[in-house]
N, C-alpha and C positions, 0 to 999 in steps of 0.2 A: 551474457552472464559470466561466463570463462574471462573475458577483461576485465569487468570489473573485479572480479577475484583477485586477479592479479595484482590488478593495482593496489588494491587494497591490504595485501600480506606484503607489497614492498613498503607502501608507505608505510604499516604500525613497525614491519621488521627493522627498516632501517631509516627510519623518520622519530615516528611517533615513540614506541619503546624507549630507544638507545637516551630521550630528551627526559622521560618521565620516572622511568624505573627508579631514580632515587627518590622521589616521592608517590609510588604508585597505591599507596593507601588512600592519599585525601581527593583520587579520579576514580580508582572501582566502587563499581556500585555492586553491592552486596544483593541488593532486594533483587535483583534480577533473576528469572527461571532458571537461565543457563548459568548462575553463579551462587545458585542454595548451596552446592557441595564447594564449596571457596574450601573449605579447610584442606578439600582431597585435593585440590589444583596448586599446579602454582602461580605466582604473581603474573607472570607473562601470560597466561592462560586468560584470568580471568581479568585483566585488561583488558585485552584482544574479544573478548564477549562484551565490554561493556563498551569499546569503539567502536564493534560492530553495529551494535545496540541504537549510540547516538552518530551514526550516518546513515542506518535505516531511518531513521525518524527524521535528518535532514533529506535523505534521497527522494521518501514517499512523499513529502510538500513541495517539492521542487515543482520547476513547469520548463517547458522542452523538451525535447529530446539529442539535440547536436551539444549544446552547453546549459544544462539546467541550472537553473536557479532560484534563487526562495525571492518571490513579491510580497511586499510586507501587507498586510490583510488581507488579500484575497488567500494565501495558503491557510488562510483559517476558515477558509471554506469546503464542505465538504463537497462531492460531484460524484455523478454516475454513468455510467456508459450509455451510449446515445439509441443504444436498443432498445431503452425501458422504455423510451416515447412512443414503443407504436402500441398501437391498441391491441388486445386477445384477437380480432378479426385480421388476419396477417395485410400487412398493406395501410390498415385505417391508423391514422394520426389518435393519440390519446385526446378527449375535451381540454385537459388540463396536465400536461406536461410536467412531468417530473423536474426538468430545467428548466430554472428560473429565471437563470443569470447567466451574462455574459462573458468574458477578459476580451477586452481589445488593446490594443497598444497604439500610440503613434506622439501626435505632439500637442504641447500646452496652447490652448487649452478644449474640454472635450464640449461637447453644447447639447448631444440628444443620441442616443447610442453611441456608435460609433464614429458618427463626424466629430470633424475638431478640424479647428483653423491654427494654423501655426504662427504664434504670433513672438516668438524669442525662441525656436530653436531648442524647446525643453523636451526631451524624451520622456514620456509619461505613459502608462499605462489606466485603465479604468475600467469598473463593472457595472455592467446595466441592464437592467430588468429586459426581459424577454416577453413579459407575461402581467400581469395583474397579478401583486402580490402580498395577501395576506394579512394581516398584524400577527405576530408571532411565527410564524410560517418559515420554514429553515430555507437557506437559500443554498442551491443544488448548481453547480457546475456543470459542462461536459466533460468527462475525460476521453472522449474520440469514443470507438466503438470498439471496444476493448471488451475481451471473452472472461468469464467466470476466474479460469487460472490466471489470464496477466493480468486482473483485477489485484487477485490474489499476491502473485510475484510481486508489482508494483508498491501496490500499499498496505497489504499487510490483512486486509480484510475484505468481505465480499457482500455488499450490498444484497437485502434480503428479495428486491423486486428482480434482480439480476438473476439469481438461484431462481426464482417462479415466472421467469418468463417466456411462454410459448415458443421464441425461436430459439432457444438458446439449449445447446445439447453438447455435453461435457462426458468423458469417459473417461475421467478421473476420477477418484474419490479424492479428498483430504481429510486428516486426520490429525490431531493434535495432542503429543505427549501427555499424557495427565498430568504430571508432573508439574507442566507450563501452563498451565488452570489456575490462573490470578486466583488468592483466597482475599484479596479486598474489597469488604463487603459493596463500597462502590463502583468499581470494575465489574461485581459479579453479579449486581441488579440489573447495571449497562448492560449485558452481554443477557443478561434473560430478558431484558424488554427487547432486545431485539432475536429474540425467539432461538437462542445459540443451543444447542441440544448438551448441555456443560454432563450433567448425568452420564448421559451417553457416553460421551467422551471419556468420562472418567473408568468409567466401567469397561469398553474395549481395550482388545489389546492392540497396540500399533506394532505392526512388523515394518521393521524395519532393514536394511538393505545399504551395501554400495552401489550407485548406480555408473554404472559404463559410460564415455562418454558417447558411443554411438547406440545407447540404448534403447531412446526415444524415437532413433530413425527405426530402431528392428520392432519397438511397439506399433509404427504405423503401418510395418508389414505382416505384423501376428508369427513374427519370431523372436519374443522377448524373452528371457532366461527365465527357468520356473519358477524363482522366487518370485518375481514379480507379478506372475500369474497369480499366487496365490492371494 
């Protein structure tokens, strides 16, 4: 997380700003949480929120890890962590799988999962059913066995079967500004069909905190600084 930081305060500091700053009106985006108070910011500022903004949203569609990259339709798939497949009985396989679908890669052209005969040397990727799949039925990814938080880290939200599932045990809480509580009626139905405690949300207080960068190591010894206890 610290490299990517990195990288990304050099490129807008000395890339992306120094190109755009004389037109940085017709790229900030206003509607954004972290950019309500634009008047109290300055321009650098609330660029720099709305870059962040749009390389979260290319980062969390990406696939890899050594060089990610965006595949054109499958990143329009959604995916879950491959823990939701086992069943409440620890060990037993679910009847019917949360993942439907597959990504394989290799070359043109593909004939039945994942074979394919290579017949010119075409690098191609393709997805394919896993499973018997539905009419209307959304089609679900892996994304490896990935915990509640790097769910979280990753893409920005956290699958509700992932939060209720028997093996899965998390001693974090998350918490989300009030503030940053989309008020558009269709973001706000989305987020209560999928059960989001928005209320709640709005009603606590979030403490908030610098965190140290050896912090995390002194939480997994139960020598974390008292604010964070609390």
């Amino acid at each position: 997380f610290e490299d990517y930081h990195t990288i990304m305060r050099h490129v807008f500091d000395n890339v992306l700003f120094p190109l755009l700053r004389g037109d940085a009106d017709n790229f900030i985006d206003s509607s954004l949480p972290s950019n309500k108070n634009s008047e109290n910011m300055t321009e650098k500022e609330a660029l720099r929120n709305t870059f962040i903004y749009a390389y979260s949203l290319s980062w969390s569609r990406s696939h890899g890890s050594t060089h990610p990259h965006l595949i054109p339709v499958v990143e329009l798939l959604n995916g879950n962590s491959e823990i939701v497949n086992q069943h409440a009985k620890k060990g037993k396989l679910v009847d019917k799988p949360i993942i439907n679908v597959k990504i394989v890669t290799g070359k043109w052209p593909f004939h039945r999962g994942g074979m394919y005969t290579n017949e010119c040397n075409l690098s191609c990727s393709a997805v394919y059913a896993t499973r018997d799949i539905e009419e209307g039925e959304e089609l679900i990814i892996s994304y490896g066995e990935l915990s509640p938080l790097q769910f979280m880290v990753k893409y920005g939200v956290i699958p509700n079967e992932l939060l209720t599932h028997h093996d899965i045990k998390s001693d974090v809480s998350m918490w989300c500004i009030p503030s940053f509580i989309p008020d558009h009626p269709k973001r706000v139905a989305c987020l209560r069909k999928s059960d989001y405690p928005l209320e709640e949300l709005k009603s606590n207080e979030a403490i908030l905190c610098e965190l140290e960068k050896d912090c995390l190591e002194k939480y997994e010894l139960g020598e974390e600084p008292d604010d964070i206890k609390r």
